[in-house]
C-alpha positions as CSV (number, residue, x, y, z in Angstrom):
1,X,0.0,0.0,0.0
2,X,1.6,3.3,-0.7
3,X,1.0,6.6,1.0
4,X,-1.9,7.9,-1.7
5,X,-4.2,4.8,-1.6
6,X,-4.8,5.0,2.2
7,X,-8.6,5.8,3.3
8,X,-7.4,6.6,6.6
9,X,-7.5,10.6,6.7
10,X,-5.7,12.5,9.7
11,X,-7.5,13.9,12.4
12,X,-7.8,17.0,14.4
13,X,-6.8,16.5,18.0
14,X,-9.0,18.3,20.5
15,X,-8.8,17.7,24.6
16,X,-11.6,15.1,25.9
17,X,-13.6,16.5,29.3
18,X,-16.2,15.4,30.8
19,X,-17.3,13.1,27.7
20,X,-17.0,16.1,25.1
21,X,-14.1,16.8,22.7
22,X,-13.4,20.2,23.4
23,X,-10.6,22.9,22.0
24,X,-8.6,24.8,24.1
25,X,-9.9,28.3,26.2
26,X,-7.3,30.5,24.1
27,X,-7.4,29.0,20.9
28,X,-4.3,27.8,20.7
29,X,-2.7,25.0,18.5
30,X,0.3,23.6,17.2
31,X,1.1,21.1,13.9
32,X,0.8,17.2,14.1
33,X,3.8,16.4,11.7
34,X,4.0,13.0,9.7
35,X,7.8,11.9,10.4
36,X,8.0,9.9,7.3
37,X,6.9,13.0,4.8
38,X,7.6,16.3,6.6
39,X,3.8,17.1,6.2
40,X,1.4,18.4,8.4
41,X,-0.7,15.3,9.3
42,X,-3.5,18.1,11.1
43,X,-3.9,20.7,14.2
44,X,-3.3,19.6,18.1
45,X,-5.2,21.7,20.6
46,X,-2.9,23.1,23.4
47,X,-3.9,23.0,26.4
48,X,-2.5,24.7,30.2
49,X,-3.8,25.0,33.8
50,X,-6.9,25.8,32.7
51,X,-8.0,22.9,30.7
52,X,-5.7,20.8,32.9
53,X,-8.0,21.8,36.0
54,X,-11.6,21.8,34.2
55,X,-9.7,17.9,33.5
56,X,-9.2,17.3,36.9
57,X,-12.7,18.7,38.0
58,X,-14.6,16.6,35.8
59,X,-12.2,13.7,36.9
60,X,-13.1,14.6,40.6
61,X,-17.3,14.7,40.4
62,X,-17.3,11.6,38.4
63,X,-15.1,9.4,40.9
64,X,-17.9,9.9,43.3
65,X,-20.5,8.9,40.8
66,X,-21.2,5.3,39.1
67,X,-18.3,4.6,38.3
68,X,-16.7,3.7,41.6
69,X,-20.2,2.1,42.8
70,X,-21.0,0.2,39.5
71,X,-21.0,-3.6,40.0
72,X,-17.5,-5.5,39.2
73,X,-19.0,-7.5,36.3
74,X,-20.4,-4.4,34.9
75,X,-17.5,-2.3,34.8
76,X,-15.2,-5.5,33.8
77,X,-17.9,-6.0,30.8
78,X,-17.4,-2.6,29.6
79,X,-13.5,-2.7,29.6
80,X,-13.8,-6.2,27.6
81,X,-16.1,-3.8,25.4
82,X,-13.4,-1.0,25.0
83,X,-11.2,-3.9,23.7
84,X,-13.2,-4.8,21.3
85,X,-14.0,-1.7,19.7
86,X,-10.5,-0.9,19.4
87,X,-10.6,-4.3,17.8
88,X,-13.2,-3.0,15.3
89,X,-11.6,0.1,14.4
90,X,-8.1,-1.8,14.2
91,X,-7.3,-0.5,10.5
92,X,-8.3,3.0,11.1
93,X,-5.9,3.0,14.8
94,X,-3.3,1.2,12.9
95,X,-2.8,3.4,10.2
96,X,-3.4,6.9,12.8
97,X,-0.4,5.2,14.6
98,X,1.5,5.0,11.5
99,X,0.9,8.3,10.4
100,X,1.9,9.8,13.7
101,X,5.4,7.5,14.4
102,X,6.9,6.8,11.4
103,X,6.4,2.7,12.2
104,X,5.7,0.2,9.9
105,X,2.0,-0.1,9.2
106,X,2.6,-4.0,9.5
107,X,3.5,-3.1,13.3
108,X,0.9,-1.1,14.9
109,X,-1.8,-3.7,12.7
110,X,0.0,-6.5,14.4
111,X,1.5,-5.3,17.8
112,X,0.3,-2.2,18.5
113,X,-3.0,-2.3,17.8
114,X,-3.9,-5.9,19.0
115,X,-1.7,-5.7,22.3
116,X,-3.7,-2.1,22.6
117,X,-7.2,-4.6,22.8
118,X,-5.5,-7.2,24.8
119,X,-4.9,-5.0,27.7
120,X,-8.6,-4.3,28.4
121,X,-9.5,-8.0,27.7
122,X,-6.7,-9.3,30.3
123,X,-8.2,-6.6,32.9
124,X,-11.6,-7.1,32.4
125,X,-11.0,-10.7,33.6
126,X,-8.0,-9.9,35.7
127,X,-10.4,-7.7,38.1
128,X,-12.8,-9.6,38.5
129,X,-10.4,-12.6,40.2
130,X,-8.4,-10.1,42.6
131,X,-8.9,-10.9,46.2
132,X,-8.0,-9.2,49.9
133,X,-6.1,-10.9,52.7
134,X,-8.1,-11.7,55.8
135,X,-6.6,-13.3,59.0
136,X,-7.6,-15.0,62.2
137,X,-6.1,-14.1,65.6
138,X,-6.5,-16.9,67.8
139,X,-9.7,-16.0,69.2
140,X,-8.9,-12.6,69.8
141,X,-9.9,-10.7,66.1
142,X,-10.7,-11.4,62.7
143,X,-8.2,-8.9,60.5
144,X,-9.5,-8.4,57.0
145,X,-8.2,-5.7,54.3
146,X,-11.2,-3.9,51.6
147,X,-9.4,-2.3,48.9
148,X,-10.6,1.4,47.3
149,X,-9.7,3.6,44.1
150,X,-6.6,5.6,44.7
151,X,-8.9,8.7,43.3
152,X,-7.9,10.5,40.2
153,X,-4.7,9.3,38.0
154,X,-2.6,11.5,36.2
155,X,-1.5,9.2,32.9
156,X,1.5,10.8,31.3
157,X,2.3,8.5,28.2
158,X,5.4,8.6,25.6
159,X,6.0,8.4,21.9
160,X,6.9,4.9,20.9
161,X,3.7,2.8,21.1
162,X,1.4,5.7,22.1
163,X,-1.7,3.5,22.1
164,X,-0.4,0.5,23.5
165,X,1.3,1.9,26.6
166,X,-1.9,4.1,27.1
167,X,-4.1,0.9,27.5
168,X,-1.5,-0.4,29.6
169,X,-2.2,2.5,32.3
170,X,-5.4,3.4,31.5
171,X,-6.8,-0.3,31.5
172,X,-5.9,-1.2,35.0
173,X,-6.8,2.2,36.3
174,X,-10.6,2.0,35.3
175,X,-10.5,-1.9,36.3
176,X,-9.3,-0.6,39.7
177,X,-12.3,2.1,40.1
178,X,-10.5,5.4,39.2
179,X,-11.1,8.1,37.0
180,X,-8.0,9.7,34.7
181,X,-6.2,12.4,33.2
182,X,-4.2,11.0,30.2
183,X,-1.7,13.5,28.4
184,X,-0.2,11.7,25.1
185,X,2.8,12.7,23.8
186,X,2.8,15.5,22.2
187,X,4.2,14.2,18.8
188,X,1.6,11.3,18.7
189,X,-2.0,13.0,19.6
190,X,-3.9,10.8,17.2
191,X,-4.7,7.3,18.4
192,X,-5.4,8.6,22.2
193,X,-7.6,11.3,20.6
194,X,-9.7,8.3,19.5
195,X,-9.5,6.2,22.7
196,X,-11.1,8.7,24.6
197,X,-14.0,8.5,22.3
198,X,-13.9,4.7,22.5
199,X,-14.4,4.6,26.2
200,X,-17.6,6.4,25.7
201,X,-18.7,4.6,22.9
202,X,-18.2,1.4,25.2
203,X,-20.2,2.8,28.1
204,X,-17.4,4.6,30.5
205,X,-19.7,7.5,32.2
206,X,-18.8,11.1,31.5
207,X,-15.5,12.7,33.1
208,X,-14.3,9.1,34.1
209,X,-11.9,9.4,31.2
210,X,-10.4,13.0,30.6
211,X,-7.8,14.1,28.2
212,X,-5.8,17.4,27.8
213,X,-2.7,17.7,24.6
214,X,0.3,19.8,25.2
215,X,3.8,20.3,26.3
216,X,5.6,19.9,29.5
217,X,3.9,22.7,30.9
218,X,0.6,20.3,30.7
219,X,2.3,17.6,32.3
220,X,3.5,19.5,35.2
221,X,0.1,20.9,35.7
222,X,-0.8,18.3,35.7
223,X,1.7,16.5,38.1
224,X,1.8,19.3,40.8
225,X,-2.1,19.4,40.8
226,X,-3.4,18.9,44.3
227,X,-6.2,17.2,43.2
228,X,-4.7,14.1,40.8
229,X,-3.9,11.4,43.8
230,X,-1.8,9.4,41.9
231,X,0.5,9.7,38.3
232,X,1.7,6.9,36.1
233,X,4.6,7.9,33.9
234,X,6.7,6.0,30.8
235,X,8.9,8.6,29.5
236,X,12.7,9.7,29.8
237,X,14.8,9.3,33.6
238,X,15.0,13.2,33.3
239,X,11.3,14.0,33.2
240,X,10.6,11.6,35.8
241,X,12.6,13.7,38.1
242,X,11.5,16.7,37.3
243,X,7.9,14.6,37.8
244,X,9.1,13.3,41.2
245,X,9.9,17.2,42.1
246,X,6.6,18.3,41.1
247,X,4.6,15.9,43.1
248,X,6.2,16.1,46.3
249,X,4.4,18.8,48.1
250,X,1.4,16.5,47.8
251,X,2.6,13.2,48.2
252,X,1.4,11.5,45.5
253,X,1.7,8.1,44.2
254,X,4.1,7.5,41.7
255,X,4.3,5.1,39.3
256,X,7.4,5.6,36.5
257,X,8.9,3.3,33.9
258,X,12.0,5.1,32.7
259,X,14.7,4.8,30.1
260,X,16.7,1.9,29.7
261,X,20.6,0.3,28.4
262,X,19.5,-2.8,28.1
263,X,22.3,-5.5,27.6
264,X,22.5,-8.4,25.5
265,X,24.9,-11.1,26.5
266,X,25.5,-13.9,24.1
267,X,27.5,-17.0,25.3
268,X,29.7,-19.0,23.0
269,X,27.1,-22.2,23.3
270,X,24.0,-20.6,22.5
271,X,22.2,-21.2,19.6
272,X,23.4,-18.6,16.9
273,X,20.4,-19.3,14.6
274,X,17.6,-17.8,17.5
275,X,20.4,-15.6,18.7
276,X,20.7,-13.3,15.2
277,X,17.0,-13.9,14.4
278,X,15.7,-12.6,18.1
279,X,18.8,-9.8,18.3
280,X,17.4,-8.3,15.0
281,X,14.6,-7.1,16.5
282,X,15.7,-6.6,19.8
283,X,18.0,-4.2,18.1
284,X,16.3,-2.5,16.1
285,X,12.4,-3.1,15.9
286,X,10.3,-0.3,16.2
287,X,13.2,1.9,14.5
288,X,15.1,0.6,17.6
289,X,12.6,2.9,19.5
290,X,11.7,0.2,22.5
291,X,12.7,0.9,26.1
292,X,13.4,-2.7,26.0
293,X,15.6,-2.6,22.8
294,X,19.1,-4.7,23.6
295,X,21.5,-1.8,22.8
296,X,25.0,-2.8,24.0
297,X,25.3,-6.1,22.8
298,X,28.2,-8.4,25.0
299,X,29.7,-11.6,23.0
300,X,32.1,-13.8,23.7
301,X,35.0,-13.6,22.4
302,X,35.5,-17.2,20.6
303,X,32.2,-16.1,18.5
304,X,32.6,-12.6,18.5
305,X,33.5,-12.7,14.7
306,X,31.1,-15.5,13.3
307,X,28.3,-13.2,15.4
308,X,29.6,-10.0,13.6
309,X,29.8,-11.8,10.1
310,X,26.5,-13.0,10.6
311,X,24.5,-10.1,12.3
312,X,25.8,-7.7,9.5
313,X,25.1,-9.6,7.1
314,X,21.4,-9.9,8.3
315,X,21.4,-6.2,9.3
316,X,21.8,-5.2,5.6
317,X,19.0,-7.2,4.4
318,X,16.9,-4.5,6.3
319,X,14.4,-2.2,4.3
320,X,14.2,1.2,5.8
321,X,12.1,3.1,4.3
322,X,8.0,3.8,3.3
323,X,5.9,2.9,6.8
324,X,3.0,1.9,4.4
325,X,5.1,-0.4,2.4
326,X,4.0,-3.6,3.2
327,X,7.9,-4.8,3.0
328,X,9.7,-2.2,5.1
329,X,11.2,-3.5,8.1
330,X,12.2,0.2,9.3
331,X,10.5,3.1,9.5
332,X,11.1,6.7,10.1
333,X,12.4,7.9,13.9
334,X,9.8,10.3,15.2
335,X,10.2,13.7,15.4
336,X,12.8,15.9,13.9
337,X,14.4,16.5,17.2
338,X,14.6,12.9,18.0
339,X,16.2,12.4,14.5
340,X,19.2,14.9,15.4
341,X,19.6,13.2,18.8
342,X,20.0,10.4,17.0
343,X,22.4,11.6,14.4
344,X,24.5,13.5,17.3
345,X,25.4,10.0,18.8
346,X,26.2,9.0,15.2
347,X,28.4,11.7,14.9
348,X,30.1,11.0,18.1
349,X,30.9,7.6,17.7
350,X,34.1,7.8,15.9
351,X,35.6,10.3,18.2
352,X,35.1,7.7,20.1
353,X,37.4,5.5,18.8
354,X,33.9,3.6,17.2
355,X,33.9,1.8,13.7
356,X,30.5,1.9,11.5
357,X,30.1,-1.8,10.2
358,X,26.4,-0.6,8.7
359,X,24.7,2.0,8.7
360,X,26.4,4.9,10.8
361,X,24.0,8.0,8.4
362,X,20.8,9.2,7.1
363,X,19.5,7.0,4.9
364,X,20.4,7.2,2.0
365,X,18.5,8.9,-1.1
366,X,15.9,10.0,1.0
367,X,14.8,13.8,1.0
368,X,11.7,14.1,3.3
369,X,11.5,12.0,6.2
370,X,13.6,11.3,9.2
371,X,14.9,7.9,8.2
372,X,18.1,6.6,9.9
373,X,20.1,3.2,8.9
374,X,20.0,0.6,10.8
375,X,23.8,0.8,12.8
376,X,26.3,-1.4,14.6
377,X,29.4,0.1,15.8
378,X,32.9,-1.6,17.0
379,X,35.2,-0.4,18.5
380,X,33.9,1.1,21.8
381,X,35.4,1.2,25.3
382,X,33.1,0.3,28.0
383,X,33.1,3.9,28.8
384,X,32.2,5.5,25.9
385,X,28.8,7.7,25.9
386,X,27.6,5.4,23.1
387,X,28.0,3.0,24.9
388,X,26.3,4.3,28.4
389,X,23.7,6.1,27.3
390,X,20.2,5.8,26.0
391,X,20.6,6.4,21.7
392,X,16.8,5.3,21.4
393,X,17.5,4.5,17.9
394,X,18.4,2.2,15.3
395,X,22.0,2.0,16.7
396,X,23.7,-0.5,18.6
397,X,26.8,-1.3,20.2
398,X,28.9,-4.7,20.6
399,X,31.6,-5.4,22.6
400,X,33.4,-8.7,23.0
401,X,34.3,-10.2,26.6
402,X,35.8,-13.6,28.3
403,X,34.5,-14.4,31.1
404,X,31.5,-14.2,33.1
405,X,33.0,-12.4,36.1
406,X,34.1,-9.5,33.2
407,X,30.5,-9.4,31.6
408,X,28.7,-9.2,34.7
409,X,30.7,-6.2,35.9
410,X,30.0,-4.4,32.6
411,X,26.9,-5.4,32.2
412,X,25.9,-3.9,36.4
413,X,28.2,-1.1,35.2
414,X,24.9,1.3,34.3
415,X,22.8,3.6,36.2
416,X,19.6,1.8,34.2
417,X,18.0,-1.3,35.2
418,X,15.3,-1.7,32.9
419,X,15.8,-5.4,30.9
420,X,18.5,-7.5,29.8
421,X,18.6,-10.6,27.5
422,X,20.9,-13.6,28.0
423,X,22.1,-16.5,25.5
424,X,23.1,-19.6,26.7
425,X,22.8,-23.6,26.6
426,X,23.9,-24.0,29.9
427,X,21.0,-24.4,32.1
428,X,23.3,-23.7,35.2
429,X,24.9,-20.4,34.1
430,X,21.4,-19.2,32.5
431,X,20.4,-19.1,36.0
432,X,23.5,-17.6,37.9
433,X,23.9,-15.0,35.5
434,X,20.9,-13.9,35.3
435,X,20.2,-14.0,39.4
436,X,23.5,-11.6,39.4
437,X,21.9,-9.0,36.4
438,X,20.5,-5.8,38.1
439,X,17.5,-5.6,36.3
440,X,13.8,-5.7,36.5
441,X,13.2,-8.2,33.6
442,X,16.0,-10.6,32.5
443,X,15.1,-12.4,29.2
444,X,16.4,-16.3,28.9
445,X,17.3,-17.5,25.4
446,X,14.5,-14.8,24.1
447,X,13.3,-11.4,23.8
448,X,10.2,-9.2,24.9
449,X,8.3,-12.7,25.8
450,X,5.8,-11.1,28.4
451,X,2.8,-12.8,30.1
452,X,0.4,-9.7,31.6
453,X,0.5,-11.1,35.4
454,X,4.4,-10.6,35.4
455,X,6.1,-7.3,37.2
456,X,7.0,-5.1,34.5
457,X,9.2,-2.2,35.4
458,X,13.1,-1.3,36.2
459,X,15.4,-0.3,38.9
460,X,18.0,2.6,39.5
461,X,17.0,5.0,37.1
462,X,15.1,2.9,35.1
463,X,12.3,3.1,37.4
464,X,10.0,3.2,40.3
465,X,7.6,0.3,41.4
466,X,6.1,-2.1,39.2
467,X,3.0,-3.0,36.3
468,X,1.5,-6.1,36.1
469,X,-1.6,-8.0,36.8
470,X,-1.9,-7.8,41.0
471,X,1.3,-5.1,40.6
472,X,-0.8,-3.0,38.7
473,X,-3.5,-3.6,41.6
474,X,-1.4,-2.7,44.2
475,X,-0.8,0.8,42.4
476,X,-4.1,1.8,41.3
477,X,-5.7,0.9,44.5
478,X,-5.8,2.0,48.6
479,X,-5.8,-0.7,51.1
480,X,-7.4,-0.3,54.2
481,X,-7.4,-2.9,57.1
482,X,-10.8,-3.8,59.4
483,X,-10.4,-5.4,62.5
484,X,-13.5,-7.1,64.6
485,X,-12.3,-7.7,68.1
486,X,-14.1,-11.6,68.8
């Protein structure tokens, strides 16, 4: 499909209160920008304190309203119906994800979209299942523990897969009882635009689902507000300190999944097929735009070259190019100020000392669009910024190593914790590495596998607390203990 025959038009993006798409008091706007073309994809409405607070207000009636004292099965039967209407309106989602990333169209139809639906499926049966503790004391008391909505959650969502970590908040929240704030990303308004709608369409009463556009100034509105009780945040380690800041004075909840470094640490008896199949996408799926993404790549030295030979050779085979082109395997980075990020670590690597063995530029013959190549560099010290920090692009590093004892001291040698993958045969060494990685989610001889009841999340500055099934519970909800004396 090329770029003319899609039916699929561009939307508008206004704020969603209180059930009602709405623009902002002062009329202002800025320009949704398709990252593959340069065009101007439509208008985003921006908003500031006030829209952020007629938000929250709405927010605030409605979580004393049906919502919070609707029936279990209801409320789990309309978040199975959310999923499915994003199910029906999968082509239309799909290709406003598109549009606003720069993805493969192939992606957000298959990941995005369907892992988008899947949330609210897994929740709306998930919540219905969750149980409280209750304890006897001899014959002295019966302890037992009632769990309430935290109140109103701030959702502050990034850029990568816009819709799909939205549902992953979102979902749980409204299982939970609460009523939200969402502020997408800036750069990719569309598909949340939509949602909102959705949630209506499925039967979520008015102001339990609010949603205001705009910049870090509508963040921290909304973060410092003294009325949001809680915020949820997947974004860069910076903002979620300036986000930690911002809610102190009121002690909020906070719930963050931050950037990542993710290592990748391939043994000399693993499998080399699975390895180079998995570690092409680990590297450089999504335009290598994954917090998860396996950017510094560890192998041992006895395969270090047959891995090289072989994961170049693999690498090149890569179409970057057309996100509507059913064949493209890469797409275009996001935003023009990701793009020059991007490029700045590019330029940096061979001061470095680095070597380009792909990629390494723009790619090539392209004049609109914000297309990188796909980009392994040699080369490297340990210590090199390309190496320590977070590229969030098609770009990866690999470094060789001998022992286990030397990899584990590089790989620990980070201030992320987010993921790491691990290669191996041996059974034994799978599990004594991996028991040693600081990390929140070690990968065995695979990639990204993730069942929903899991913890999901990172430590150091990859993160604070953690998403998942009863995790997600435990967030989204106040516990409070009743004791009858016997």
């Amino acid at each position: 499909m090329l770029a003319t025959e899609t039916k699929v038009k561009p939307i508008d993006c206004y704020h969603y209160i209180d059930g009602q798409y709405v623009p902002s008091k002062n009329g202002k706007t800025f320009e949704n920008v398709n990252p593959a073309t340069e065009e101007v994809l439509g208008v985003v409405s921006e908003g500031g304190k006030e829209e952020v607070d007629l938000a929250i207000k709405a927010a605030r009636k409605a979580i004393k309203g049906e919502w919070r004292k609707m029936p279990l099965r209801k409320r789990s039967a309309i978040l199975r119906k959310i999923g499915d209407l994003i199910l029906e309106r999968k082509d239309e989602l799909a290709m406003l994800e598109t549009l606003d990333t720069g993805k493969p169209l192939w992606l957000s139809t298959n990941v995005d979209i369907d892992r988008a639906a899947y949330n609210f499926h897994f929740f709306a049966d998930y919540m219905i299942s969750v149980g409280n503790e209750a304890y006897q004391q001899d014959d002295i008391a019966i302890h037992y523990s009632v769990s309430r909505p935290v109140g109103v959650v701030g959702l502050i969502n990034p850029w990568n897969l816009p819709l799909l970590l939205m549902t992953w908040k979102l979902a749980p929240a409204l299982a939970a009882g609460n009523t939200v704030v969402m502020k997408p990303s800036e750069v990719t308004p569309m598909t949340a635009t939509v949602l909102a709608q959705i949630c209506t369409d499925a039967g979520v009463p008015d102001g339990v689902v609010n949603m205001v556009h705009g910049f870090g100034e509508t963040g921290a509105a909304i973060t410092s507000h003294p009325d949001v009780d809680a915020i949820a945040f997947t974004g860069e380690t910076v903002t979620g300190s300036a986000i930690m800041k911002a809610a102190a004075p009121t002690l909020k909840k906070l719930s963050f999944e931050l950037g990542g470094k993710n290592p990748n640490i391939i043994f000399a008896d693993a499998n080399m097929e699975d390895v180079i199949e998995t570690t092409l996408r680990s590297s450089f799926m999504n335009q290598g735009e994954v917090c998860l993404c396996g950017s510094r790549i560890y192998v041992e030295r006895s395969i270090y070259n047959e891995f090289l030979e072989k994961f170049v050779a693999k690498t090149k085979e890569l179409k970057v190019g057309d996100p509507l082109d059913p064949n493209t395997n890469v797409g275009a980075l996001v935003s023009k100020e990701h793009y020059n990020k991007v490029l700045s670590y590019l330029e940096l690597a061979p001061q470095e000392g680095g070597t380009f063995l792909t990629g390494g530029k723009p790619l090539e013959g392209s004049e609109k669009g914000y297309f990188v190549e796909p980009t392994i560099i040699t080369g490297l010290g340990r210590n090199s910024r390309c190496v320590r920090e977070e590229i969030f692009g098609p770009v990866v590093t690999v470094l060789p190593f001998d022992t286990e004892e030397e990899v584990l001291e590089q790989v620990n040698d980070t201030h992320y914790g987010l993921s790491a993958s691990l290669w191996t045969g041996d059974l034994k060494r799978a599990h004594r590495v991996a028991g040693q990685i600081e990390a929140g989610m070690i990968w065995i001889n695979t990639w990204f596998l993730r069942d929903l009841r899991t913890p999901f999340g990172g430590m150091k500055h990859s993160g604070i607390g953690r998403e998942g099934g009863a995790h997600s519970f435990d967030f989204y909800t106040e516990l409070s203990n009743i004791t009858i004396k016997l």
